[in-house]
C-alpha positions as a LaTeX table, in Angstrom:
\begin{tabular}{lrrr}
\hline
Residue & $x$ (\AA) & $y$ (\AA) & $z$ (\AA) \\
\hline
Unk1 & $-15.25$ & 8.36 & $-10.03$ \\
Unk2 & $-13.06$ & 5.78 & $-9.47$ \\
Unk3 & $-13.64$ & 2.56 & $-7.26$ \\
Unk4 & $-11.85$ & 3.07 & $-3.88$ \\
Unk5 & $-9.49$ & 0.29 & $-2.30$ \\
Unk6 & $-11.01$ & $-1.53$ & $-0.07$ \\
Unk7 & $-7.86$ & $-3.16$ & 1.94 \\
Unk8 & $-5.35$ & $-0.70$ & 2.86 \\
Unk9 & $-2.13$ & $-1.55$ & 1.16 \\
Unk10 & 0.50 & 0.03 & $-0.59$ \\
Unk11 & $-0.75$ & $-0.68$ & $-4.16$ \\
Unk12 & $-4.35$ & 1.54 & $-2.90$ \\
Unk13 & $-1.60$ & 4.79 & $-2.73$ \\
Unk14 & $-0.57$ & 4.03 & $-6.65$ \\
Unk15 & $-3.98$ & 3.27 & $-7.29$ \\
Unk16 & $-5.05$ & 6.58 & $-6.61$ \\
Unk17 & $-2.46$ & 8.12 & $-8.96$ \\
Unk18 & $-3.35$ & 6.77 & $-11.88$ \\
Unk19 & $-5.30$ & 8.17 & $-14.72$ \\
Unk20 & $-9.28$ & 6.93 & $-15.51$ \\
Unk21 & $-7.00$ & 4.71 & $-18.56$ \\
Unk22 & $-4.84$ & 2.75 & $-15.84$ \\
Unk23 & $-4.64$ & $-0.17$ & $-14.03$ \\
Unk24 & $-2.34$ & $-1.49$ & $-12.30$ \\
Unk25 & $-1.24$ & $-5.27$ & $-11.39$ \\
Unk26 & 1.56 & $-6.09$ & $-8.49$ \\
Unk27 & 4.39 & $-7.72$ & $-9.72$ \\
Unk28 & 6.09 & $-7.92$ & $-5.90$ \\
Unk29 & 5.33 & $-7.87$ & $-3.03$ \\
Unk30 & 7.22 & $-8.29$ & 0.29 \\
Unk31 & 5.32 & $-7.65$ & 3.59 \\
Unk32 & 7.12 & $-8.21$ & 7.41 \\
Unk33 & 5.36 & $-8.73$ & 10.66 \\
Unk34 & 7.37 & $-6.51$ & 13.11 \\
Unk35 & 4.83 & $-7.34$ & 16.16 \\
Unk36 & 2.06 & $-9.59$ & 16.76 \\
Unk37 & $-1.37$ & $-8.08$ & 16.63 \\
Unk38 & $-3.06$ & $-8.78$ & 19.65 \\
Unk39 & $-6.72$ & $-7.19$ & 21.43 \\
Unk40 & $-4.92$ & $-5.26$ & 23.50 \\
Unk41 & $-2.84$ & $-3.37$ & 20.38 \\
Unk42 & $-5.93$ & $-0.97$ & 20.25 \\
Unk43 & $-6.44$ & 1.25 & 17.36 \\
Unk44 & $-4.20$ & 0.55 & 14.62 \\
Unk45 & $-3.70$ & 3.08 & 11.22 \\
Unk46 & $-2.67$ & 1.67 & 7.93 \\
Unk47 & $-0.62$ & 4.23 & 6.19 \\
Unk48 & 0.69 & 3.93 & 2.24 \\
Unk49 & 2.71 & 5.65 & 0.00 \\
Unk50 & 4.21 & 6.21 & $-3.22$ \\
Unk51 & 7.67 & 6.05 & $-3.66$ \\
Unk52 & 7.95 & 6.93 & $-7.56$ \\
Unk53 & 5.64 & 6.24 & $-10.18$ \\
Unk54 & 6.29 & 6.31 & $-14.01$ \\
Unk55 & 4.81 & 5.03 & $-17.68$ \\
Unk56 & 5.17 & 1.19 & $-16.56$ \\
Unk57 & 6.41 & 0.57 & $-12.78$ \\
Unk58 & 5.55 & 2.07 & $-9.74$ \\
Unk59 & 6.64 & 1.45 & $-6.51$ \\
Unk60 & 5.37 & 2.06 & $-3.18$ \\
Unk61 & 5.19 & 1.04 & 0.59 \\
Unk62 & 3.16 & 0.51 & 3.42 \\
Unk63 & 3.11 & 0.38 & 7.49 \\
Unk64 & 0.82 & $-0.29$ & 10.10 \\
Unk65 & 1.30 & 1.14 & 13.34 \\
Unk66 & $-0.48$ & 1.82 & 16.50 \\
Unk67 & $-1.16$ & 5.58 & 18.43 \\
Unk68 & 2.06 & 5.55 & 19.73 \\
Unk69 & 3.45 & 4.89 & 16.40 \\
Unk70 & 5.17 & 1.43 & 17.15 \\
Unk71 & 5.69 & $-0.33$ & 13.92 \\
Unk72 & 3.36 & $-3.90$ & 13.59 \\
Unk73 & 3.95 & $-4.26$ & 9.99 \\
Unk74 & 5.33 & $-2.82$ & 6.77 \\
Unk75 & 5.25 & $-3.95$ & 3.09 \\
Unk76 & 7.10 & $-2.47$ & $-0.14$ \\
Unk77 & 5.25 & $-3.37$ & $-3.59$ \\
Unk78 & 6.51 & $-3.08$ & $-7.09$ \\
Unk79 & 3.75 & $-2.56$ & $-9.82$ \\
Unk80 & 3.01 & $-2.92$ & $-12.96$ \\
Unk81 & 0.98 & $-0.10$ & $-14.85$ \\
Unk82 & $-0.95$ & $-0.86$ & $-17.53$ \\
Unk83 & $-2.70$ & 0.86 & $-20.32$ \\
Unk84 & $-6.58$ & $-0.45$ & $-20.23$ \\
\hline
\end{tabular}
C-alpha cells in the first residue's frame, strides 16, 4: 500500500501512477490565485490530473474550484521520476 498525499496538488495525481519502485521529486512548479478565498467561498474541491507521464518526467495540473465551478486557483507541475 502506498502512503496517500496528504495536500491535494497536482504532483498527488502522478504520485498515484507510479510503480511501488518510484518516486517522484517536482522540478516546477507554477501555481495562480484566480480569486481570493474568503468564508463565504463555501465548499471548495481540489481536483488534479495527469497530463502525460513517462520513464523520467511527468507532468500534471491542478485547480481548485467551488460548487459552481468558479476557478480560485490552478497550478501546472513538471516532475521528476526517479528510480528508488
Amino acid at each position: 500500500m502506498r502512503p496517500h498525499c496528504s495536500i491535494p496538488h497536482a504532483g498527488c495525481s502522478a504520485h498515484l501512477c507510479l510503480t511501488a519502485t518510484q518516486a517522484y521529486t517536482t522540478l516546477e512548479l507554477k501555481v495562480s490565485y484566480h480569486k481570493a478565498v474568503t468564508r463565504d467561498s463555501g465548499m471548495l474541491r481540489a481536483e488534479g490530473r495527469v497530463l502525460s507521464i513517462g520513464r523520467r518526467a511527468a507532468f500534471a495540473e491542478a485547480t481548485l474550484k467551488d460548487a459552481s465551478g468558479r476557478l480560485f486557483a490552478s497550478a501546472t507541475s513538471t516532475l521528476l521520476v526517479i528510480e528508488r
